[in-house]
Structures are given as C-alpha cells and as structure tokens.
N, CA and C atoms as a LAMMPS dump frame, in Angstrom:
ITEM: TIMESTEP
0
ITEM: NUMBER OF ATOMS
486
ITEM: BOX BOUNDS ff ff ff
-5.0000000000000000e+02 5.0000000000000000e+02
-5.0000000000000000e+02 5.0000000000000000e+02
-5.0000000000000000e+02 5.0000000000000000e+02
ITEM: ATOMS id mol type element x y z
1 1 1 N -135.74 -462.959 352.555
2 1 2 C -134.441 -463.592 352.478
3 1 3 C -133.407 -462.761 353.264
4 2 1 N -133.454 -461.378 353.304
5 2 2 C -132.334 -460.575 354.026
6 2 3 C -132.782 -460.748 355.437
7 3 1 N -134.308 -460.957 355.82
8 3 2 C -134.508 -461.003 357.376
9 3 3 C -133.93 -462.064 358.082
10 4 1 N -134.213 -462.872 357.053
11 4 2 C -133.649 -464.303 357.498
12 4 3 C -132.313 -464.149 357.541
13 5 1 N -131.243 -464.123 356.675
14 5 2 C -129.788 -464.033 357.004
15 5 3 C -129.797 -463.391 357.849
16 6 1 N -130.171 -462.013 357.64
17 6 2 C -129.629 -461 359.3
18 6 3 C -129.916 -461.955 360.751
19 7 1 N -131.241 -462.027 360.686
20 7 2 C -131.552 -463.02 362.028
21 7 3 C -130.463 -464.06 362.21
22 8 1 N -130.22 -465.096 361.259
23 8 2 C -128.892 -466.097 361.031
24 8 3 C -127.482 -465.368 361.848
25 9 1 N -127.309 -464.669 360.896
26 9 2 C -125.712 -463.956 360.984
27 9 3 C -125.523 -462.893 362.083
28 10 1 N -126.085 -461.833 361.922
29 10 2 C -126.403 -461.046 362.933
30 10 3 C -126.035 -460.756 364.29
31 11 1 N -125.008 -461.153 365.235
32 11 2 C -125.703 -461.356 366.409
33 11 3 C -123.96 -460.932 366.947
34 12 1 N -123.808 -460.416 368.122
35 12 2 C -122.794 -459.308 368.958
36 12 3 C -121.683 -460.575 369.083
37 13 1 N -121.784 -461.853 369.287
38 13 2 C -120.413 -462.82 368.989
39 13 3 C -119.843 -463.131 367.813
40 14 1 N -121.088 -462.616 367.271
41 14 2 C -120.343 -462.679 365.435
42 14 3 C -120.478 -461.625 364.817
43 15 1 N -119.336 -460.922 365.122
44 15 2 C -119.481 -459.917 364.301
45 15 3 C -118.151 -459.008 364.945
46 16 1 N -117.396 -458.033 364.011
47 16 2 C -116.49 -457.317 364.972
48 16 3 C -116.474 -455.685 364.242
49 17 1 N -116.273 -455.36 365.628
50 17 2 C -116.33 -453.986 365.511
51 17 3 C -115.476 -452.621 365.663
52 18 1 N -115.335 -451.981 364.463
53 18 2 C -113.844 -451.22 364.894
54 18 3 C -114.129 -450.019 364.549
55 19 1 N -112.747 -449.289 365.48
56 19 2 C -113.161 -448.268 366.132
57 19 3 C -112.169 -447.346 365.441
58 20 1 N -112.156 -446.259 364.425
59 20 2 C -110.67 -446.036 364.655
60 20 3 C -111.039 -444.592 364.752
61 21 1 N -109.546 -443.294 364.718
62 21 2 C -109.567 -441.83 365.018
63 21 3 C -109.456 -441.507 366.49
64 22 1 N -109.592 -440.323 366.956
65 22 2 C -108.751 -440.124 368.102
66 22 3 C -109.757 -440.052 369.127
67 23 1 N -109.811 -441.071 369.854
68 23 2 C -110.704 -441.301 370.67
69 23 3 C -110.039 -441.515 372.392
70 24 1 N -110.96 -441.669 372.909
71 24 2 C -110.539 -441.3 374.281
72 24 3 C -111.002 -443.092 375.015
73 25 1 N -110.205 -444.193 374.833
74 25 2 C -110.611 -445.038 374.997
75 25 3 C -111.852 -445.757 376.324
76 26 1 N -111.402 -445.137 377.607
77 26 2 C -112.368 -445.632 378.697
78 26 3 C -113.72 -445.41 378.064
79 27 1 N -113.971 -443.666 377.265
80 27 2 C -115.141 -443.619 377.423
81 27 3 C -115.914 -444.543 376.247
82 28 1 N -114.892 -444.635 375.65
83 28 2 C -115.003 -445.184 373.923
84 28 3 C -115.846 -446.982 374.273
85 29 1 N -115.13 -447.289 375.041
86 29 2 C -115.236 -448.481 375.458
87 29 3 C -116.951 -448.446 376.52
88 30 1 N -117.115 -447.612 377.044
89 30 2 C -118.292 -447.502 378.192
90 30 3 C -119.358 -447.207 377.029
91 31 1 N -119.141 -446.024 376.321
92 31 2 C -119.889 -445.983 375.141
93 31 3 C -120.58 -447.254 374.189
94 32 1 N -119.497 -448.243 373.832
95 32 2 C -119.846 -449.597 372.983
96 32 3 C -120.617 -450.297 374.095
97 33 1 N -120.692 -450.367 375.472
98 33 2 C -121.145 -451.028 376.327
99 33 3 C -122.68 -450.922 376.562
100 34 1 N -122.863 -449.311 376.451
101 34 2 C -123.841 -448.621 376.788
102 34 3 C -124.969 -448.813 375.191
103 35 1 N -124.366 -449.371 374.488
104 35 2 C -125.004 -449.242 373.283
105 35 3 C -125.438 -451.363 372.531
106 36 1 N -124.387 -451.706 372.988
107 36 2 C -124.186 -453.649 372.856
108 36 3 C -124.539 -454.252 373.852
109 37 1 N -124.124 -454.011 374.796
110 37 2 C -124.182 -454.771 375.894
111 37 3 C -125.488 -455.617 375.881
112 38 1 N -126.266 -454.525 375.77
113 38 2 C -128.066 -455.351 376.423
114 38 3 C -128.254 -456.298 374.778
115 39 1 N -127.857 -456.341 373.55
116 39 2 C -128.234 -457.245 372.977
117 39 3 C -127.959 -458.692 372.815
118 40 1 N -128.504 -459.73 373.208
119 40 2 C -128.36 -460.894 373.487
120 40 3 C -127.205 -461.913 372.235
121 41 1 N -126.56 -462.633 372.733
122 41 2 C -125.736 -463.535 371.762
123 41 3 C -126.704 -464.375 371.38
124 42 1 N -126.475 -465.47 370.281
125 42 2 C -126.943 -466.998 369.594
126 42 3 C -126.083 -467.491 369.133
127 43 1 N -126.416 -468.888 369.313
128 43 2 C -125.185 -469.267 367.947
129 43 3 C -125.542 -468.972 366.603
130 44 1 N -124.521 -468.33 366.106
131 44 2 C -124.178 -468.668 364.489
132 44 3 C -124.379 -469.968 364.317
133 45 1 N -124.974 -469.825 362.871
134 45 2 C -125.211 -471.369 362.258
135 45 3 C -123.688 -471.748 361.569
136 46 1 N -123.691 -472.577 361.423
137 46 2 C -122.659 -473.767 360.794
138 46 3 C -122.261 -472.796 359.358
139 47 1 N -121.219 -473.011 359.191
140 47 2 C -120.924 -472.55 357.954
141 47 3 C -120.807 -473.838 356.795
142 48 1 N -121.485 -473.944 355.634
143 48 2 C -121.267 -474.772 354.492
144 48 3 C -119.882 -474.816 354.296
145 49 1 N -119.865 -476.554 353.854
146 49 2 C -118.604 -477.055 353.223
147 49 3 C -118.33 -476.732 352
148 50 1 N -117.549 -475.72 351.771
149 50 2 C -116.881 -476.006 350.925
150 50 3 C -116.171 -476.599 349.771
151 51 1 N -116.754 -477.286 348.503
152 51 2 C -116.648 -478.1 347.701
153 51 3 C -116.323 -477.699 346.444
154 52 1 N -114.978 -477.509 346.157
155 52 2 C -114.773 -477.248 344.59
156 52 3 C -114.434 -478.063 343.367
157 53 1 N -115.449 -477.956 342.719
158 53 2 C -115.818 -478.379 341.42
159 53 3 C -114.755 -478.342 340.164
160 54 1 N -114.541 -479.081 339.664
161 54 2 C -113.733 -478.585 337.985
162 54 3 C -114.401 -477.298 337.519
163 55 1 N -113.163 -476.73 336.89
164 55 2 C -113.784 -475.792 336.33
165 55 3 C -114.324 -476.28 334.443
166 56 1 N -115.308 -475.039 334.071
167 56 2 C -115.548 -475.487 332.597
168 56 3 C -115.146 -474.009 331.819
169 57 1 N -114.881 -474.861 330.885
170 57 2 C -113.844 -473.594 330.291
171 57 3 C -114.936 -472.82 329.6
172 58 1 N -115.034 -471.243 329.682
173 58 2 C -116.407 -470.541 328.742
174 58 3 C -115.65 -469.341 328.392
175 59 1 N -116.561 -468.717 327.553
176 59 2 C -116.156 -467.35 327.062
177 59 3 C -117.343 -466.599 326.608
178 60 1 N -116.769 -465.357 327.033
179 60 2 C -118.681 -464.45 326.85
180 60 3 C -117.428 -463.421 326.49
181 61 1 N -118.737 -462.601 325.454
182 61 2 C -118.325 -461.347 324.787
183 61 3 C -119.184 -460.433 324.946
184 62 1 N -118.475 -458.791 325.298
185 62 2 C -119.699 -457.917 325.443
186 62 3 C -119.654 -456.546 324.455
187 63 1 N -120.797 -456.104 324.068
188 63 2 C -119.967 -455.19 323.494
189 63 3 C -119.949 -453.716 324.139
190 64 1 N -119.378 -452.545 324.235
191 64 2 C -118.874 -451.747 324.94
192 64 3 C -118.54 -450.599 323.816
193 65 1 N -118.879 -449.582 324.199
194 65 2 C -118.96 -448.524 323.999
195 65 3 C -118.192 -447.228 324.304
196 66 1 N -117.054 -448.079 325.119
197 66 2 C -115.65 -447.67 324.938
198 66 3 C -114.398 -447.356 323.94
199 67 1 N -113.655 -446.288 323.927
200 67 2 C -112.541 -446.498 322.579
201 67 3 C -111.628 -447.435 323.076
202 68 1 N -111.356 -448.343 323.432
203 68 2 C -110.695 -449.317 323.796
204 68 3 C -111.935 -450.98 324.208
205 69 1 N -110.873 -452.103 324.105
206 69 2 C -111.785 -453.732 324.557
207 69 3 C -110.459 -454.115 325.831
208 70 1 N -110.953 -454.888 325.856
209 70 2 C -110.366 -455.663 327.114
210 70 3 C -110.464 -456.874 326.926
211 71 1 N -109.524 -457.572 326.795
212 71 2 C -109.579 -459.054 326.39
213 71 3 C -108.726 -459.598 327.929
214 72 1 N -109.536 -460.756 328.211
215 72 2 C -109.252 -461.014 330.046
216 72 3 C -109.132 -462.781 329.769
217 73 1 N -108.269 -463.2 330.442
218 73 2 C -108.505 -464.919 330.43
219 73 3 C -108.207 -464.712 332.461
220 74 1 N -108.971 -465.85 332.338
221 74 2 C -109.145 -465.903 333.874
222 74 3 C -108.847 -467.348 334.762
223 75 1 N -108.375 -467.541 336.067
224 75 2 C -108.127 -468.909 336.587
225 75 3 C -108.135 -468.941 337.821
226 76 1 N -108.471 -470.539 338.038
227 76 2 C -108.492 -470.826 339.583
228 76 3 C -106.995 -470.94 340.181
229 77 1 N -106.892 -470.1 341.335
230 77 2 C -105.527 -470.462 341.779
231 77 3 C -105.983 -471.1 343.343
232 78 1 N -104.59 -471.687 343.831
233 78 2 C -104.678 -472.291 345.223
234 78 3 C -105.009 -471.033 346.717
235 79 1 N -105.88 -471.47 347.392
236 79 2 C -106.217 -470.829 348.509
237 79 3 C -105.102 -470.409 349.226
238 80 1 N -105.309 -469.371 350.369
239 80 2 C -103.941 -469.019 351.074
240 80 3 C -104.087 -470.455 352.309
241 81 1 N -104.746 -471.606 352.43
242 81 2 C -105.142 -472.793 352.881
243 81 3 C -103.664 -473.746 352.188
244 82 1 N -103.797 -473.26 351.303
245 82 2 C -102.939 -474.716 350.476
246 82 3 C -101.435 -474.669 350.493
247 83 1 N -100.827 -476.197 350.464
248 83 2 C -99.269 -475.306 350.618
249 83 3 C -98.42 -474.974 349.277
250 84 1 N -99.432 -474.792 348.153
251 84 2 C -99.295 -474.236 347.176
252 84 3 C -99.74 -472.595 346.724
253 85 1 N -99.694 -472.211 347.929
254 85 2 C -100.608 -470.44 347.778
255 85 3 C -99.007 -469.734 348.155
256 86 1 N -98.244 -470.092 348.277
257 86 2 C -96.834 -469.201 348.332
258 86 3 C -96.093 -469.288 346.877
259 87 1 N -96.404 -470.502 346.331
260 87 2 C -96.017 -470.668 344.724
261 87 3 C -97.191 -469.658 343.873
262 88 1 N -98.083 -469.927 344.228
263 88 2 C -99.137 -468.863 343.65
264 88 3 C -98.881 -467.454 343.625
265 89 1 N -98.628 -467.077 344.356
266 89 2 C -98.339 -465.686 345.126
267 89 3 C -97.33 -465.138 343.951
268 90 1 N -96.186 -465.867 344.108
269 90 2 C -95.093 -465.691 343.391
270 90 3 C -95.7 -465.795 342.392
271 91 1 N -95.799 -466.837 341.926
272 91 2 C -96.004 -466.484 339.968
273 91 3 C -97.225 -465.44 339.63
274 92 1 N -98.324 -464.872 340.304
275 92 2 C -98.729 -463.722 340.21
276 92 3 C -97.968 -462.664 340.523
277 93 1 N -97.261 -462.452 341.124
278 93 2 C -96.256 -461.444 340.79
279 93 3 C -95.715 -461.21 339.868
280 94 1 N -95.05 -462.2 338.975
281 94 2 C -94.363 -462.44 337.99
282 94 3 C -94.745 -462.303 336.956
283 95 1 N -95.761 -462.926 336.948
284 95 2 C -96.857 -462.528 335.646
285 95 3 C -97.18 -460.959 335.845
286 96 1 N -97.507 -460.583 336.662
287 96 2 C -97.676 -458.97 336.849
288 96 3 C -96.558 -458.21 336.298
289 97 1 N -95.407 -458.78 336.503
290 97 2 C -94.399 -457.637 336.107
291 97 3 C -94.082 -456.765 334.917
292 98 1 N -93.762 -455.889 334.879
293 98 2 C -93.3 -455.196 333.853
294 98 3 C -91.95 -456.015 333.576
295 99 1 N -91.595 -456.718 333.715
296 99 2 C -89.925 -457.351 332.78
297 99 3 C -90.981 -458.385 331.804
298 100 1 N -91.673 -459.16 332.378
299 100 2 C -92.408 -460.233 331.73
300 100 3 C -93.098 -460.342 330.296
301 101 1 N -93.336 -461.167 330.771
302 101 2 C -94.005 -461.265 328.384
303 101 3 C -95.421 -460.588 328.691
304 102 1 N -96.543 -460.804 329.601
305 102 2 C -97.483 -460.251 329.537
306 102 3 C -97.424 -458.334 329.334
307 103 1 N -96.527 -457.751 330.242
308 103 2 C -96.411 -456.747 329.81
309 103 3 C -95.477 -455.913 328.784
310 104 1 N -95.299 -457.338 328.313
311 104 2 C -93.964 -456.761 326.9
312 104 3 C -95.121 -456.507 325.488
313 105 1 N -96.473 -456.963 325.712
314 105 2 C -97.317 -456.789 324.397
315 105 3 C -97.324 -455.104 324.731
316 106 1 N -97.488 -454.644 325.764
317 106 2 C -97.272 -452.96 325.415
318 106 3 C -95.89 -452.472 324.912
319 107 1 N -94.701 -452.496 324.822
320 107 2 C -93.681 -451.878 323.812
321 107 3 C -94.151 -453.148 322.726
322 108 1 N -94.016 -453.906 322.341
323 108 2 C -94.542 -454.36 321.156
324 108 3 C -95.758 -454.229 320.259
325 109 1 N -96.267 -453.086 320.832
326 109 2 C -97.433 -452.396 319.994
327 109 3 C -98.568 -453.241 319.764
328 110 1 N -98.668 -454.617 320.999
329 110 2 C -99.77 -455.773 320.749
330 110 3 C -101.136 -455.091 321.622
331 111 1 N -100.482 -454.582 322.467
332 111 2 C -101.917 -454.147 323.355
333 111 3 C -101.684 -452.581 324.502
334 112 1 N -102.247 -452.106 324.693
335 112 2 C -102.579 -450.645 325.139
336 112 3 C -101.812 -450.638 326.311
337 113 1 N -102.248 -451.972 327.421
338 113 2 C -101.869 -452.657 328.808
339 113 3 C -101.947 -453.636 328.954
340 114 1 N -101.371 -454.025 329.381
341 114 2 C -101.217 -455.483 329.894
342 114 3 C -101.26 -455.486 331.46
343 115 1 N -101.427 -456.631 332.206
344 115 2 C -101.237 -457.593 333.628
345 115 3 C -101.786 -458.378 334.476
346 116 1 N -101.45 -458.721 335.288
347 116 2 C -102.315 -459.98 335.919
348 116 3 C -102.4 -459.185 337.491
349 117 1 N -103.632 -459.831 337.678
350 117 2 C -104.542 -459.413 339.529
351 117 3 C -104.562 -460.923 339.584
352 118 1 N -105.209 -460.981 340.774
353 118 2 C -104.972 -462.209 341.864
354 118 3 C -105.458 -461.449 343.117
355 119 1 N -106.069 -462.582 343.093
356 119 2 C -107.107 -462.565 344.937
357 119 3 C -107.268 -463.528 345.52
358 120 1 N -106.963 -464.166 346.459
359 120 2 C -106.755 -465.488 347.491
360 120 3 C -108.09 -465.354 348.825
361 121 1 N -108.695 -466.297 348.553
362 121 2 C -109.468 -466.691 350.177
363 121 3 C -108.871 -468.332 350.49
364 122 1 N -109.348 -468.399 351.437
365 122 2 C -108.625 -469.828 352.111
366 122 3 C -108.786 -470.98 351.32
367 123 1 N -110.057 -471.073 350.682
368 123 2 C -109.67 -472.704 349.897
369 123 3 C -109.247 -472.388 348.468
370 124 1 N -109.542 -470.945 347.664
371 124 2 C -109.224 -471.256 346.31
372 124 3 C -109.292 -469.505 346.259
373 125 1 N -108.124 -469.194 344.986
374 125 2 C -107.972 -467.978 344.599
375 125 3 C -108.07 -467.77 343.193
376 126 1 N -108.242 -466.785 342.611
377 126 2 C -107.867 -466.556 341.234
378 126 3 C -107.144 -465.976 340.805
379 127 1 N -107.112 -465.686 339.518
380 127 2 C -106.473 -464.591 338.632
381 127 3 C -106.534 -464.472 337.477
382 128 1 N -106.285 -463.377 337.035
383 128 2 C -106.331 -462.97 335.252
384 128 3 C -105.446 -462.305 334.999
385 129 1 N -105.437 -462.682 333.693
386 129 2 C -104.133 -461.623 332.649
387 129 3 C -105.161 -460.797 332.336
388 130 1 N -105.229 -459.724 331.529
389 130 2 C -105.418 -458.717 331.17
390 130 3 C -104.938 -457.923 329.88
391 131 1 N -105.45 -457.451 328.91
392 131 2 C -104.829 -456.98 327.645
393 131 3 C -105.65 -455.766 326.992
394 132 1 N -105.523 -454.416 327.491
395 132 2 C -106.383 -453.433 326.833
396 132 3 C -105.858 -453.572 324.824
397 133 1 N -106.827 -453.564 324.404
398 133 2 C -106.611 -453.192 322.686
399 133 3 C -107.333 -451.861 322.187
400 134 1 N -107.065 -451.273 321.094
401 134 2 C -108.031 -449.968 320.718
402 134 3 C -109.136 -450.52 319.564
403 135 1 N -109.747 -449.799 319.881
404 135 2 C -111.06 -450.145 319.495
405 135 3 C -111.019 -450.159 317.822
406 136 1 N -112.096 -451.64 317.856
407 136 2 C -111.472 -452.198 316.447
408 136 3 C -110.592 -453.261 316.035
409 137 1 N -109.814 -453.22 317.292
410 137 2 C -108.684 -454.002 317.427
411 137 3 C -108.885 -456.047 317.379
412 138 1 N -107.866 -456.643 317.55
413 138 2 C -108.518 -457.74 317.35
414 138 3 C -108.261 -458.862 318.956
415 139 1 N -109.269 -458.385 319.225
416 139 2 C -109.546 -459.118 320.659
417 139 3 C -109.418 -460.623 321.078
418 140 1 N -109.895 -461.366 319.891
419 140 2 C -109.382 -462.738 320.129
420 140 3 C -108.126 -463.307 320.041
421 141 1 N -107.517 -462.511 318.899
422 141 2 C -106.459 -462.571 318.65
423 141 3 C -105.39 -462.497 320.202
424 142 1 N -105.618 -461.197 321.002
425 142 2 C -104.704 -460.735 321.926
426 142 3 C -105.419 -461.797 322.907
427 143 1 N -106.899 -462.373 322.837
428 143 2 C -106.796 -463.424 324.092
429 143 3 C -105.789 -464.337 324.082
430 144 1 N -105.988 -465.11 322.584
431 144 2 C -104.802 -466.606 322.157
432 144 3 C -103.414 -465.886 322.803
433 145 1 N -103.096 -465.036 322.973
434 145 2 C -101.911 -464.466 323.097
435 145 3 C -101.869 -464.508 324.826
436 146 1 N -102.506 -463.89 325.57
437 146 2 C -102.349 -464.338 326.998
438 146 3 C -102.751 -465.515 326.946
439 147 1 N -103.084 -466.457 326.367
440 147 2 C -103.084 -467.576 327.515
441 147 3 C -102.098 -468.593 326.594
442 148 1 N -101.494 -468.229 325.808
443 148 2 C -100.032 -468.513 325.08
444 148 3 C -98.934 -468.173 326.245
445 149 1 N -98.715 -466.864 326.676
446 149 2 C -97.84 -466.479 327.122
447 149 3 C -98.067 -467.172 328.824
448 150 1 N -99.064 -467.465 329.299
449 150 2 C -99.786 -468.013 330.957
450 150 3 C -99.148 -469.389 330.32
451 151 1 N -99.403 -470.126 329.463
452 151 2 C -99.039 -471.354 329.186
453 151 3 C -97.578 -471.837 328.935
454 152 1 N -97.127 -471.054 328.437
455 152 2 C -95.054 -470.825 328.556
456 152 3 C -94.957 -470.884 329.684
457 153 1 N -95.344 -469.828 330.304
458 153 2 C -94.878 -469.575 331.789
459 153 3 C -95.361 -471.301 333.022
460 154 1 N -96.357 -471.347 332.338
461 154 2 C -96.873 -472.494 333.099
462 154 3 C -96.228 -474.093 333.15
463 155 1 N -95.612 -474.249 331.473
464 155 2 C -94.959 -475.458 331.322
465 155 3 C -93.575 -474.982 331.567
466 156 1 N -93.016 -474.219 331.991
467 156 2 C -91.231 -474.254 331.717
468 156 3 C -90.815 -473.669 333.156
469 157 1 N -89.753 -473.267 333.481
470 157 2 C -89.232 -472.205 334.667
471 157 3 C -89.287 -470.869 334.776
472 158 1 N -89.733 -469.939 335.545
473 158 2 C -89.172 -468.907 334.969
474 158 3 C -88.142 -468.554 335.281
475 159 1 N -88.198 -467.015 334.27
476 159 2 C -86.447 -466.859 334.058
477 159 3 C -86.101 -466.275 335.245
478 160 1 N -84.952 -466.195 335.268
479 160 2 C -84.371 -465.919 336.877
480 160 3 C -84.344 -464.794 337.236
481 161 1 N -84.205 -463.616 336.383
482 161 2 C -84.317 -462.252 336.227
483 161 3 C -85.803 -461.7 336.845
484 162 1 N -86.903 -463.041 336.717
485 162 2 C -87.873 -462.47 337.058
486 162 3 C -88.126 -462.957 338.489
C-alpha cells in the first residue's frame, strides 16, 4: 500500500521543496539540479471529491491515569473555501478568549482550564471547547456545561466587548 501511493504521489511536479539557512544560492540551485533533474515527471492522479456527510453525534470515554480529565465537545466548522470561514474564524477566537464564558469556568472554580482550538482546510474545519477538571471530578457534568455555553453563544450575539 505505501509502494503504491509513493509510486501515485511521488513524482518532482508534485511535490515542493525547500530550502532554508545560509546558503549560497547559484550553487544551491546547481546542487538541486545535479541531484532532481534526471528524475522523470508523471501525472499525479486525480484527487477524490470531496463529500461531506452529516455529522452523528457520539461520545467515547477513556480512562486515564492522569491527576486531572479532560472533558472536550467537538464540531464541524466551515472550510477556509466557504464564505462563512471569516465568521468562523471570529467566533473561534471568541470562544478562545479569556473575557468569555468558556474561560470564566476557571475563576469560577468549574474547571482547571478552559478553551477552544480550531483548524480550517478548504472544504470543512473544526473545533473544540475544552475543560481540564481534577481528578474525580465530574466530567459530564463540565461537558453539559461547554456545550451550554457553545450553544448561548451560538443562538444569540455576542457581546460586544468580545
């Protein structure tokens, strides 16, 4: 299976190559020549379409052997493709912030840490809240709680401050 992709993918038009540190470019360049040159191009195959599915809502629990849990709710957001990935952008920020409700469960003694990540490719991105608890603590509890606080944020405006 890896021979096969490499053979597929593989090949000096697909692929890029960088160079960085203090280099002396002519030779830098005669060098990549002296080393690429003689290997032959192909086409790359076609890249698959792209097709996204509904999501189904699940939940898995692990257990961990850490003094602390991590209670995570997670979501599909819009690709940097869509002309909804600049609204995205923003409200992952927002949700990230320290002014916000997600990270107000830390001075309110609900959770250890709080915040939200986010990662964008062209057709679809995600993200999660995040909620460290200490061990023992009650993990489902602090999930209902991020996706309480994702769901405020989701039906109303936010506040302007943020």
């Amino acid at each position: 299976m890896l021979k096969e992709f490499h053979t597929k993918w593989y090949a000096p038009n697909n692929a890029i190559l960088v160079i960085v540190g203090n280099i002396e470019p002519e030779g830098t360049l005669k060098l990549v020549k002296e080393l690429f040159e003689s290997i032959p191009s192909r086409p790359a195959p076609s890249r698959p379409e792209i097709r996204l599915e509904p999501l189904k809502s699940d939940s898995i629990m692990l257990d961990s052997d850490l003094p602390y849990g991590v209670s995570i709710v997670a979501y599909r957001l819009p690709g940097y493709e869509s002309p909804d990935f600049a609204a995205a952008q923003v409200m992952a920020d927002i949700l990230d912030s320290q002014r916000a409700s997600l990270y107000a469960l830390v001075p309110e003694g609900k959770a250890l840490e709080a915040g939200f990540e986010s990662s964008f490719l062209p057709k679809a991105g995600y993200g999660y809240a995040t909620a460290a608890f200490p061990h023992g603590g009650d993990g489902s509890g602090l999930l209902q709680e991020l996706k309480a606080i994702i769901e405020r944020y989701r039906s109303t405006v936010f506040p302007p401050i943020l």
